[in-house]
C-alpha positions, 0 to 999 in steps of 0.5 A, a space after each residue: 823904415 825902422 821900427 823899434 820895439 820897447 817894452 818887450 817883456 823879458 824872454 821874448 827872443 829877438 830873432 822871434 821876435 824880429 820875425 814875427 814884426 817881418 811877417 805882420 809888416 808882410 801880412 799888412 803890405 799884401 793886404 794894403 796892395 789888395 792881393 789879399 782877403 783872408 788872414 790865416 792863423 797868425 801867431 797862433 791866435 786863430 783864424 779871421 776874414 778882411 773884408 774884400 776890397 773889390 
């Protein structure tokens, strides 16, 4: 897979930056394997439910 990021606004460090897309695209990948219903406080932006896949 590649990503790319345009338009990131200046001052965004790119090691930041390239972690937190690691950790979204990780986030997503559990949620698409169905190991996983609750999203914890990610980028600060506070705490929410998935619904359960059962």
């Amino acid at each position: 897979m590649t990503v790319t990021a345009a338009d990131v606004p200046p001052g965004i460090d790119q090691a930041v930056h390239e972690a937190g897309i690691a950790s979204s695209l990780a986030t997503l990948a559990s949620y698409v394997d169905g190991g996983m219903t609750q999203v914890g406080d990610v980028a600060g932006l506070g705490q929410g439910c998935l619904p359960d896949q059962a």
